[in-house]
Structure formats: C-alpha cells, structure tokens
Predicted model as a PDB file, atoms N, CA, C, CB and O in Angstrom, pLDDT in the B-factor column:
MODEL        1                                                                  
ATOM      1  N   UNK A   1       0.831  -1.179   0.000  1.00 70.00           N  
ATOM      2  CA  UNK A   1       0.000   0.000   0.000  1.00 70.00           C  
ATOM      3  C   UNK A   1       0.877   1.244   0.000  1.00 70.00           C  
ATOM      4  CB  UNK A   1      -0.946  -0.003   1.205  1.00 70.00           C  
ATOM      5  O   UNK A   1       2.046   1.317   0.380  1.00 70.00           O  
ATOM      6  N   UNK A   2       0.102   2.217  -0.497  1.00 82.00           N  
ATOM      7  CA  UNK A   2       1.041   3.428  -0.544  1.00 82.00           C  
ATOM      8  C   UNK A   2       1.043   4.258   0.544  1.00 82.00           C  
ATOM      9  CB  UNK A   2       0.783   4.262  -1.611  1.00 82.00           C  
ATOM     10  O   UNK A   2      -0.010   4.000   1.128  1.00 82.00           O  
ATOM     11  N   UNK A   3       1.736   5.265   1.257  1.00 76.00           N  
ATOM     12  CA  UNK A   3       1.748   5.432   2.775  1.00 76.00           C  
ATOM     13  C   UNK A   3       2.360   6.729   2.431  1.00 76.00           C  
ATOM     14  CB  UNK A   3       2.603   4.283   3.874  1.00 76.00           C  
ATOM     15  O   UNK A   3       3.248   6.626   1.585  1.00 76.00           O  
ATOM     16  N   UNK A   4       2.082   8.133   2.937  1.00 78.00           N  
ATOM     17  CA  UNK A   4       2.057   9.728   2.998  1.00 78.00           C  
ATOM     18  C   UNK A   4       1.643  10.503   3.960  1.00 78.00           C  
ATOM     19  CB  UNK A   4       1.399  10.215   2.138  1.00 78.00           C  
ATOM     20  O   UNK A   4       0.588  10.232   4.533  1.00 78.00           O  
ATOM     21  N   UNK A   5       2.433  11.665   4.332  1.00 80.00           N  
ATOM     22  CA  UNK A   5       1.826  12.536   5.424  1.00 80.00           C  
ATOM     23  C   UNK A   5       0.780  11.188   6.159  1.00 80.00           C  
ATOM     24  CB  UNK A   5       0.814  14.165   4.639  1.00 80.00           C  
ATOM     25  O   UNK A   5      -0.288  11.011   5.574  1.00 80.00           O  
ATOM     26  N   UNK A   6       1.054  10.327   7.317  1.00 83.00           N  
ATOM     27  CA  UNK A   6       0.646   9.391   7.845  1.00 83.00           C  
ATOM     28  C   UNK A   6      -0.528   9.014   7.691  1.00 83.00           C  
ATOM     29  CB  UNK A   6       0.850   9.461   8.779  1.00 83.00           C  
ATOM     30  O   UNK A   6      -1.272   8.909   8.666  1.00 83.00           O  
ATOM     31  N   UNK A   7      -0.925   8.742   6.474  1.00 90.00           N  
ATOM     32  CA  UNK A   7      -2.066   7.936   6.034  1.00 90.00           C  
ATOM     33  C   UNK A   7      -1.347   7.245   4.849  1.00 90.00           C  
ATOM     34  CB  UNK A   7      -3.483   8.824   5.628  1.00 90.00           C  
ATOM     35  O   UNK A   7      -0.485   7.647   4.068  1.00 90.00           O  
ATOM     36  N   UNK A   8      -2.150   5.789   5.017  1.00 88.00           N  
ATOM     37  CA  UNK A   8      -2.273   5.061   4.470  1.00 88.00           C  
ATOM     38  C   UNK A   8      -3.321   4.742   3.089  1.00 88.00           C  
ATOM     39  CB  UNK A   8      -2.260   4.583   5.329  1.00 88.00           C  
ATOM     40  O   UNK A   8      -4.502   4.503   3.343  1.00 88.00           O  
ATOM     41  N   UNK A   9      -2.999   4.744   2.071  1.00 90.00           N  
ATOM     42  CA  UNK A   9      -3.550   4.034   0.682  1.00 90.00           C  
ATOM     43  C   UNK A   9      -4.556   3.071   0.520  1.00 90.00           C  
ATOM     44  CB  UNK A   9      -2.608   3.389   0.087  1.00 90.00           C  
ATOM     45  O   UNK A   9      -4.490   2.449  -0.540  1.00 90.00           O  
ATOM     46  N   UNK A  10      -5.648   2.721   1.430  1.00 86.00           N  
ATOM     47  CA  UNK A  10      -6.286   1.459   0.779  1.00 86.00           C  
ATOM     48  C   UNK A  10      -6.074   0.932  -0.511  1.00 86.00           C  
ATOM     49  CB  UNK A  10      -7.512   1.588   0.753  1.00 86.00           C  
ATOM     50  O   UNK A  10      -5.111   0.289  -0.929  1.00 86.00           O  
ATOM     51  N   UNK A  11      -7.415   1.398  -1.257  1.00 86.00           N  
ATOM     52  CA  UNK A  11      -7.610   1.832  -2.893  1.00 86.00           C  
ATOM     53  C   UNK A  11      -7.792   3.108  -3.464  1.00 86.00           C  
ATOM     54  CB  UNK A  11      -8.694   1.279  -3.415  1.00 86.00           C  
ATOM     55  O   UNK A  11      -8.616   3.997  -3.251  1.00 86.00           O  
ATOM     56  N   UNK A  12      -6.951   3.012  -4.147  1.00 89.00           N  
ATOM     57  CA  UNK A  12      -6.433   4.306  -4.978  1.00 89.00           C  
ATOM     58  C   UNK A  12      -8.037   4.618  -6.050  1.00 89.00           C  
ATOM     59  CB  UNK A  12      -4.616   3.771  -6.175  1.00 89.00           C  
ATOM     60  O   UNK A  12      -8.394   5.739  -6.413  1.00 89.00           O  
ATOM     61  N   UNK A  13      -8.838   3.188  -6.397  1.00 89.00           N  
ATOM     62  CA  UNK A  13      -9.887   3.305  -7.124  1.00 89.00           C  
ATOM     63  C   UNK A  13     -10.683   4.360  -6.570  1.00 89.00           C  
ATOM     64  CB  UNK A  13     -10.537   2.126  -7.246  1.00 89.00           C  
ATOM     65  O   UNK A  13     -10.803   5.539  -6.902  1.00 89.00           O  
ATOM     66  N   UNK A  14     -11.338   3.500  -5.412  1.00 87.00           N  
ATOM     67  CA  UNK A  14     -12.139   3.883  -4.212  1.00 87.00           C  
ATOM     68  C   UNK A  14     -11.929   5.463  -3.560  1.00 87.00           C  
ATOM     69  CB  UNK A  14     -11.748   2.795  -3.099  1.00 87.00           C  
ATOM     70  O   UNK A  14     -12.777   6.265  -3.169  1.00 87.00           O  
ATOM     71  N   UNK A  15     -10.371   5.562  -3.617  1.00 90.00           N  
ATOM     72  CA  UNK A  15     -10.190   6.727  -2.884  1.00 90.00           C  
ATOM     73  C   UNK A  15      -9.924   6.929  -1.097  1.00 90.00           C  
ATOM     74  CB  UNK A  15     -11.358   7.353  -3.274  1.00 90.00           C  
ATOM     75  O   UNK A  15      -9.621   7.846  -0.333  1.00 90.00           O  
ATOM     76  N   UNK A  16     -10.225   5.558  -1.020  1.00 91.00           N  
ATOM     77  CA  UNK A  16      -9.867   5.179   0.613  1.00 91.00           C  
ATOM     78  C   UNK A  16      -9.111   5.414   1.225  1.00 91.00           C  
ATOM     79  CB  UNK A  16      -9.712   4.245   0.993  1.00 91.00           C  
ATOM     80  O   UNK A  16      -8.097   5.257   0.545  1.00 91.00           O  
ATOM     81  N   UNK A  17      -8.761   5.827   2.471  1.00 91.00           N  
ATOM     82  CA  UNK A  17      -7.793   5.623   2.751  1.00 91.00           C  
ATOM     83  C   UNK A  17      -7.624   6.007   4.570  1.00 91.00           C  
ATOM     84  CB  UNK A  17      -7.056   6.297   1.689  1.00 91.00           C  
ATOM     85  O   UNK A  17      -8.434   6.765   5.103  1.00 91.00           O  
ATOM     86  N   UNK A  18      -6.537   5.403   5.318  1.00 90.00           N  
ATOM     87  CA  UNK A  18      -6.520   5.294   6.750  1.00 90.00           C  
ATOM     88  C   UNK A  18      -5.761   5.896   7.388  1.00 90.00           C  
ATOM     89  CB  UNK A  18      -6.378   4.279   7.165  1.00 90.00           C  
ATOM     90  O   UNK A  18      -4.887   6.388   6.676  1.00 90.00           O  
ATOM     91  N   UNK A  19      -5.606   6.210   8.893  1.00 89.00           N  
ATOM     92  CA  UNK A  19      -4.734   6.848   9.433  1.00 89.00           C  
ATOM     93  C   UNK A  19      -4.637   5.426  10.493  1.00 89.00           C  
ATOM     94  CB  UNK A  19      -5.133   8.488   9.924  1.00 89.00           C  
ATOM     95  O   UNK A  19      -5.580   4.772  10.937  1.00 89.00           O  
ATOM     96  N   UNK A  20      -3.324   5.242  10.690  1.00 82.00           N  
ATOM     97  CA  UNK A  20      -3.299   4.202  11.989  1.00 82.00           C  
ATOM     98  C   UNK A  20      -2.556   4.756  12.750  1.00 82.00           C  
ATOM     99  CB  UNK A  20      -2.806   2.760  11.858  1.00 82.00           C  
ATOM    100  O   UNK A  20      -1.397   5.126  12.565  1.00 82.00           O  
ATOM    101  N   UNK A  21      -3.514   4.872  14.074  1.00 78.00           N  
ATOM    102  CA  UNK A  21      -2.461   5.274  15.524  1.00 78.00           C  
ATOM    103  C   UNK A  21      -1.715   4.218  16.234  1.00 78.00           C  
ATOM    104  CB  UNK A  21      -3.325   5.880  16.786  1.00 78.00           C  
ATOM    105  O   UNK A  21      -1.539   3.184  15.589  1.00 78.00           O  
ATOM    106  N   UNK A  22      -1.249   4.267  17.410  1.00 74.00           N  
ATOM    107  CA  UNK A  22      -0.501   3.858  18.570  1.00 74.00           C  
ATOM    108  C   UNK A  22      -1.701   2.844  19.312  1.00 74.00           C  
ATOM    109  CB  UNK A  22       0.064   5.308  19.555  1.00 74.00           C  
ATOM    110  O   UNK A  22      -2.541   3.379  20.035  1.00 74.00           O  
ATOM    111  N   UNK A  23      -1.715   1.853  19.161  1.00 72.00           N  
ATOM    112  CA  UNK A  23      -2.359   0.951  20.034  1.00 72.00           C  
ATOM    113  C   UNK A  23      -3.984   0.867  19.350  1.00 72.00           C  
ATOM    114  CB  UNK A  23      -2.248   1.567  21.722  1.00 72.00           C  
ATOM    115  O   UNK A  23      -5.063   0.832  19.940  1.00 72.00           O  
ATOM    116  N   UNK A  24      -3.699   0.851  17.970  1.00 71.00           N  
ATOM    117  CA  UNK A  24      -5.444   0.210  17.330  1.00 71.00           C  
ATOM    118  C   UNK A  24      -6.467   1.666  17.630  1.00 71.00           C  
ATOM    119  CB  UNK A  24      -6.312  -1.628  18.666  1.00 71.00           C  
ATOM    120  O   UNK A  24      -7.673   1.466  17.772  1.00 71.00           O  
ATOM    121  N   UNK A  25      -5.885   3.233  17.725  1.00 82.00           N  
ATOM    122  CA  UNK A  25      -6.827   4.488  17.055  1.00 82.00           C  
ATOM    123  C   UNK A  25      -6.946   4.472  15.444  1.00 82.00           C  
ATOM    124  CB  UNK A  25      -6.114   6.047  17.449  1.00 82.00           C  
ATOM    125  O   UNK A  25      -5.987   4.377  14.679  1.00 82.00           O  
ATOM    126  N   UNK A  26      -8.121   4.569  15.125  1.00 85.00           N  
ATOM    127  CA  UNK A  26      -7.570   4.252  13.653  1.00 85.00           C  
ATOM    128  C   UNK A  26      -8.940   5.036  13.058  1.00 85.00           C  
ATOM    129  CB  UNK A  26      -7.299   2.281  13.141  1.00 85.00           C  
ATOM    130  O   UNK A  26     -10.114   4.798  13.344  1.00 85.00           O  
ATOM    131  N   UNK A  27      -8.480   5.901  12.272  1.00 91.00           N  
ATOM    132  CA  UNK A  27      -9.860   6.816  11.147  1.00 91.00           C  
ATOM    133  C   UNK A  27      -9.414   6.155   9.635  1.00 91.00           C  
ATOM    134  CB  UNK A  27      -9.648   9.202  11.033  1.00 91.00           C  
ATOM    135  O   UNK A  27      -8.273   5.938   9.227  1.00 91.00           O  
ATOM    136  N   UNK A  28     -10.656   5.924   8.982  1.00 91.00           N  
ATOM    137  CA  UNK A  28     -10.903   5.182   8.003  1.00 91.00           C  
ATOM    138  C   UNK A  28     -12.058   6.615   7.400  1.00 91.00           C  
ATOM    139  CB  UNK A  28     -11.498   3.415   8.478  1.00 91.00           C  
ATOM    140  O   UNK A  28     -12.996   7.207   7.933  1.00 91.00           O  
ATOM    141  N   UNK A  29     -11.371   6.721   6.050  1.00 93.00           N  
ATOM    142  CA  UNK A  29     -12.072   7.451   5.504  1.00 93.00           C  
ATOM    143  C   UNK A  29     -12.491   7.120   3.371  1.00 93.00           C  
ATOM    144  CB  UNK A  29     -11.233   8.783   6.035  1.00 93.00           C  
ATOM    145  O   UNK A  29     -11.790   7.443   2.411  1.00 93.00           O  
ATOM    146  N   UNK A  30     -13.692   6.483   3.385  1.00 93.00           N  
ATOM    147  CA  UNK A  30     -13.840   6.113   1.982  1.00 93.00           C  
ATOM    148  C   UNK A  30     -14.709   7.327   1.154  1.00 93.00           C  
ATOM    149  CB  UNK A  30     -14.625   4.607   1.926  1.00 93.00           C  
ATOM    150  O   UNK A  30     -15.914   7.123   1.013  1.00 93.00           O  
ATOM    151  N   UNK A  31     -14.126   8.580   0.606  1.00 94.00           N  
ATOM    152  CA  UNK A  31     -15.288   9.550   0.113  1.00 94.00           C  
ATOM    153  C   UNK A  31     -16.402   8.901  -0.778  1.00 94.00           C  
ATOM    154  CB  UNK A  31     -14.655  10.735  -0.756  1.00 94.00           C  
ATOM    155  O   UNK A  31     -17.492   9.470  -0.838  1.00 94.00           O  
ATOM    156  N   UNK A  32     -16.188   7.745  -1.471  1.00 93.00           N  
ATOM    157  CA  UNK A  32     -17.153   7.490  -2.473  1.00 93.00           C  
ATOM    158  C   UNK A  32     -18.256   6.636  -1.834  1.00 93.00           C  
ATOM    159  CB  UNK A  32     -16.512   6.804  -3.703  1.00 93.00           C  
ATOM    160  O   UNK A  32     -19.352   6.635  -2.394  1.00 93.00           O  
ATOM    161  N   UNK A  33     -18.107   6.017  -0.885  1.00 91.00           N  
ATOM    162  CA  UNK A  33     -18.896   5.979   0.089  1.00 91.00           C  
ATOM    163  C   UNK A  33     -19.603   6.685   1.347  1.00 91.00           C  
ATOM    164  CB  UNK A  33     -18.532   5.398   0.303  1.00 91.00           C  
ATOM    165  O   UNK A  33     -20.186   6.183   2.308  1.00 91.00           O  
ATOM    166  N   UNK A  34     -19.334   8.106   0.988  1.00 94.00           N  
ATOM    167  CA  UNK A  34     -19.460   9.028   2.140  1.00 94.00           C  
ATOM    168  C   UNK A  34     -18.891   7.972   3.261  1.00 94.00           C  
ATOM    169  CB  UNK A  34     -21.152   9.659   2.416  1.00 94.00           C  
ATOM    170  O   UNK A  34     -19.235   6.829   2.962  1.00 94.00           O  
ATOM    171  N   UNK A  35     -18.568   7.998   3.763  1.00 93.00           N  
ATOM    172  CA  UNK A  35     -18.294   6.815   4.801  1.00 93.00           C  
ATOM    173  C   UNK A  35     -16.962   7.001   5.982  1.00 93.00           C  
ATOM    174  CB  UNK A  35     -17.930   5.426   3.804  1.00 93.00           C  
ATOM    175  O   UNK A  35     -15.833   6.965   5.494  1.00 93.00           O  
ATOM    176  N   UNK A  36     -17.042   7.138   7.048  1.00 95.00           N  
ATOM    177  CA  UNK A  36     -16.109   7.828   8.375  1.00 95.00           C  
ATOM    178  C   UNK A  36     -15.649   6.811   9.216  1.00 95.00           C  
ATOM    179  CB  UNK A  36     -16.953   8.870   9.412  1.00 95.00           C  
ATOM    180  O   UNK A  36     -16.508   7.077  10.057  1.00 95.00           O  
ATOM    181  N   UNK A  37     -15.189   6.101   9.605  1.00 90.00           N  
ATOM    182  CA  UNK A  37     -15.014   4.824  10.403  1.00 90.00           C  
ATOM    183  C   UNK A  37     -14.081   6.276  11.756  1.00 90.00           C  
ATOM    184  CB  UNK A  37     -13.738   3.017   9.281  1.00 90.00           C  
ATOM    185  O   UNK A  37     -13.317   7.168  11.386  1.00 90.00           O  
ATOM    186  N   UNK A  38     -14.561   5.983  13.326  1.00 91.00           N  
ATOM    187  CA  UNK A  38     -13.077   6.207  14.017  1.00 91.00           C  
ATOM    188  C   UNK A  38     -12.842   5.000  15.126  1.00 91.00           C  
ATOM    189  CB  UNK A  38     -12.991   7.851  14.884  1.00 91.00           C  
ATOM    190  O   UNK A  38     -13.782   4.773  15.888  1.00 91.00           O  
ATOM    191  N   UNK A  39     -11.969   4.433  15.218  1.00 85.00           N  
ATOM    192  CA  UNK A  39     -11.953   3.736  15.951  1.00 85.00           C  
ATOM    193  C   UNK A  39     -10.859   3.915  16.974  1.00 85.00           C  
ATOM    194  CB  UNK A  39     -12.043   2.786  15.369  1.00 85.00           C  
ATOM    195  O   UNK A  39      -9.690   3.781  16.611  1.00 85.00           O  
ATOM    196  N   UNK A  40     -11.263   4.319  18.702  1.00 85.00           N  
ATOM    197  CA  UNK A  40     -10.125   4.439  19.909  1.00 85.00           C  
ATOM    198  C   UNK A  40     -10.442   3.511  20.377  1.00 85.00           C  
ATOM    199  CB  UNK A  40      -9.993   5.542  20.935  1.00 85.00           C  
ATOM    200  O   UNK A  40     -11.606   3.304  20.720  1.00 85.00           O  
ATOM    201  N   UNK A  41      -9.373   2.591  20.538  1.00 76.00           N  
ATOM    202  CA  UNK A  41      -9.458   1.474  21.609  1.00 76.00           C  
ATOM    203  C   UNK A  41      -7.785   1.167  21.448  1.00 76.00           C  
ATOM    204  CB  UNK A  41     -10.706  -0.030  21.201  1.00 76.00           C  
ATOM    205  O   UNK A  41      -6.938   1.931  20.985  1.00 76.00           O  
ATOM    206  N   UNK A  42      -7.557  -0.550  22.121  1.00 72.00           N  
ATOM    207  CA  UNK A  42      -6.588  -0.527  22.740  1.00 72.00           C  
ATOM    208  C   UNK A  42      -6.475  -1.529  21.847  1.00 72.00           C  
ATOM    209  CB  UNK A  42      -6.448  -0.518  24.143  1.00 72.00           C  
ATOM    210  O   UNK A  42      -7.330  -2.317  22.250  1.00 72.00           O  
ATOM    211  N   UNK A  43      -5.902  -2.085  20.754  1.00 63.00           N  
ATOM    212  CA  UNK A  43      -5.336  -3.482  20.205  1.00 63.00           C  
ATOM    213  C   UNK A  43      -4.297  -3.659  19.922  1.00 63.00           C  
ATOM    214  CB  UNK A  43      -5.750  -3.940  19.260  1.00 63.00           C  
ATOM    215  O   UNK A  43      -3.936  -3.039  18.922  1.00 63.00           O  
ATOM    216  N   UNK A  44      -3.714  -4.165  20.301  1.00 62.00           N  
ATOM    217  CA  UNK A  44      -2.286  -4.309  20.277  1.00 62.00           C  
ATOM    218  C   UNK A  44      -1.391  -5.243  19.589  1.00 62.00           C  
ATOM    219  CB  UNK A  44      -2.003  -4.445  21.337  1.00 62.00           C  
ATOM    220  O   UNK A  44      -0.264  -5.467  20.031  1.00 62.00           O  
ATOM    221  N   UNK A  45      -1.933  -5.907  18.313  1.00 58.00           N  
ATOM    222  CA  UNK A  45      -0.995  -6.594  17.460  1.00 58.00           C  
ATOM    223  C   UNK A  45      -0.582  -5.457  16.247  1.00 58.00           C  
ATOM    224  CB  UNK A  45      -1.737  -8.058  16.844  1.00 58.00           C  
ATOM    225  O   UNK A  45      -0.770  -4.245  16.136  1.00 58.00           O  
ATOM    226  N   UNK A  46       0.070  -6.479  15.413  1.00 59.00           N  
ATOM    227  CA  UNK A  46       1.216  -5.638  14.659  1.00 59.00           C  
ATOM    228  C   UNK A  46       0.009  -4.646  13.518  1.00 59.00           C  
ATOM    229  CB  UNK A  46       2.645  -6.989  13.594  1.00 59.00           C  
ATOM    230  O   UNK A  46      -1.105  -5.058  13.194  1.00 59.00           O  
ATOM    231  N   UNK A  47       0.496  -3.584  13.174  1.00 55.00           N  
ATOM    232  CA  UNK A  47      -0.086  -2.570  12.092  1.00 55.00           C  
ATOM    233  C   UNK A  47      -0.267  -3.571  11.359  1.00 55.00           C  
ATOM    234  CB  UNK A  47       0.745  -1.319  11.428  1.00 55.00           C  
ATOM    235  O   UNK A  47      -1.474  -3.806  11.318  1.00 55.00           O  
ATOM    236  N   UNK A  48       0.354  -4.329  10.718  1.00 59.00           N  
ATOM    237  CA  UNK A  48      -0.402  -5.302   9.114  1.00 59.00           C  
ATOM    238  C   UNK A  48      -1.998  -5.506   9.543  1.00 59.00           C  
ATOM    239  CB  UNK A  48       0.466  -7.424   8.785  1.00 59.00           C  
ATOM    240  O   UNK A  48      -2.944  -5.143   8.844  1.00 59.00           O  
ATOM    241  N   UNK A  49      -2.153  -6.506  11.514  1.00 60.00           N  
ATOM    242  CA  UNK A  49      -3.409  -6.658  11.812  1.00 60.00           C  
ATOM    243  C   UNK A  49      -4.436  -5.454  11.892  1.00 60.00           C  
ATOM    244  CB  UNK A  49      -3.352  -7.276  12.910  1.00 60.00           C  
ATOM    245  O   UNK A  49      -5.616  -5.788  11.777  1.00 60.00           O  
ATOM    246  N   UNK A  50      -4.218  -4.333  12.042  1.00 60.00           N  
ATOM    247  CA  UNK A  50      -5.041  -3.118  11.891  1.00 60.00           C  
ATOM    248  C   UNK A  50      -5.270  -2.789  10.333  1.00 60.00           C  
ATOM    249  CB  UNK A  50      -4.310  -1.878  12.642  1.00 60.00           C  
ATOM    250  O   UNK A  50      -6.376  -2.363  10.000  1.00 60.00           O  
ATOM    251  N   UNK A  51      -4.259  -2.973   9.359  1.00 61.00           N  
ATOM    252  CA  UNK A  51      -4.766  -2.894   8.131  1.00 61.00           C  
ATOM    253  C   UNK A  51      -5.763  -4.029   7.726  1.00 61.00           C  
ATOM    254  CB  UNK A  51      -3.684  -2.828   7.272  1.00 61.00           C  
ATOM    255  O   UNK A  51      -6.605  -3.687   6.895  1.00 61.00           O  
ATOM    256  N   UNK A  52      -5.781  -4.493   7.885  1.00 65.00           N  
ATOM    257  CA  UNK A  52      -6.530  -6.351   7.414  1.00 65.00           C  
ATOM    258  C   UNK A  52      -7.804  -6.024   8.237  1.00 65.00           C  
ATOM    259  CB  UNK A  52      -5.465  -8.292   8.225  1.00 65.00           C  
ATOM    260  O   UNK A  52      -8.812  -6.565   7.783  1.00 65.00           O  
ATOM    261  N   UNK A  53      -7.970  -5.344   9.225  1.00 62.00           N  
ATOM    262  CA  UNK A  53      -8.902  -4.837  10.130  1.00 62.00           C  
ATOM    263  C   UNK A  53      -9.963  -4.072   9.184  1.00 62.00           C  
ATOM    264  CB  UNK A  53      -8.174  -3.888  11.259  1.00 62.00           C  
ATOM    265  O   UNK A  53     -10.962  -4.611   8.707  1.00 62.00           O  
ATOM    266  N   UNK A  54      -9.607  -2.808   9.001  1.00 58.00           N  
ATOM    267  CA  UNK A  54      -9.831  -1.621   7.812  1.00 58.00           C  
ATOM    268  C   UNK A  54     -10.427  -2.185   6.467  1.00 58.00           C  
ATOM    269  CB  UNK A  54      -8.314  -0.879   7.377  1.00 58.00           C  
ATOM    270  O   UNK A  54     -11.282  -1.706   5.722  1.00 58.00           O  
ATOM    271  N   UNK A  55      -9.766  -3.255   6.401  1.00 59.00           N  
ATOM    272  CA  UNK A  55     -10.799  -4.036   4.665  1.00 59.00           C  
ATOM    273  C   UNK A  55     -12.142  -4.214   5.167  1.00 59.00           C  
ATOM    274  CB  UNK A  55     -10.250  -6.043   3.912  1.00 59.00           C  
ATOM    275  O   UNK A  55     -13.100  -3.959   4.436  1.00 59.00           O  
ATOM    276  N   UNK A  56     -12.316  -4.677   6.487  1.00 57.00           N  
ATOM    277  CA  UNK A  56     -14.064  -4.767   6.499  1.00 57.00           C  
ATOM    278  C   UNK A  56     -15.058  -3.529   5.595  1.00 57.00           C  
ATOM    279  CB  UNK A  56     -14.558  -4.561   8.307  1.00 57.00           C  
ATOM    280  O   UNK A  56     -16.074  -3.529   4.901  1.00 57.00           O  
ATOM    281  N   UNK A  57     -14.167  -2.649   6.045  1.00 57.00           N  
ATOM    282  CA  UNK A  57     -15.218  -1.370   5.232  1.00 57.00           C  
ATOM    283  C   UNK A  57     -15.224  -1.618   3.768  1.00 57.00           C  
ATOM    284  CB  UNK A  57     -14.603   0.383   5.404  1.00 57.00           C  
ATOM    285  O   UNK A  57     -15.866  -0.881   3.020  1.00 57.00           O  
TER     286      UNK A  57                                                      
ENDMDL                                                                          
END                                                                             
C-alpha cells in the first residue's frame, strides 16, 4: 500500500484511505462511500493486523 503525510492508501480506485495510531486508534475514511469509520481502543498486534482490520469497510 502506498503510505504519505501518515495515512495510508487502501484503494487508490475507491479513494480510501486510513490513518493508523498507537495501540489500534484508527480513522478510516472512503469519500465514495461518504463513509467515516473512528476507531479508539486498545489493540495491540502488529499494524499489518489493523490494516486487514480496515478491509471490512
């Protein structure tokens, strides 16, 4: 995935794309879906598992 000013690339189609914090904070933002995900909580495996997380949307 492509990764900038700390967001992350889902799909470039879509327009998606994520911010991942420190311990599983994570904003998910898809414009073509109007669509806002924020998620604060505490999860603590590796960033790959927070991306793989983020495909649900």
């Amino acid at each position: 995935m492509k990764y900038g000013y700390l967001w992350w690339i889902i799909d470039e189609n879509e327009g998606s794309y994520v911010a991942i914090g420190n311990s599983g904070n994570v904003i998910y933002i898809n414009p073509q879906k109007e669509l806002v995900v924020a998620v604060s909580g505490y999860f603590k495996p590796t960033v790959f598992d927070r991306i793989d997380f983020q495909k649900f949307f």
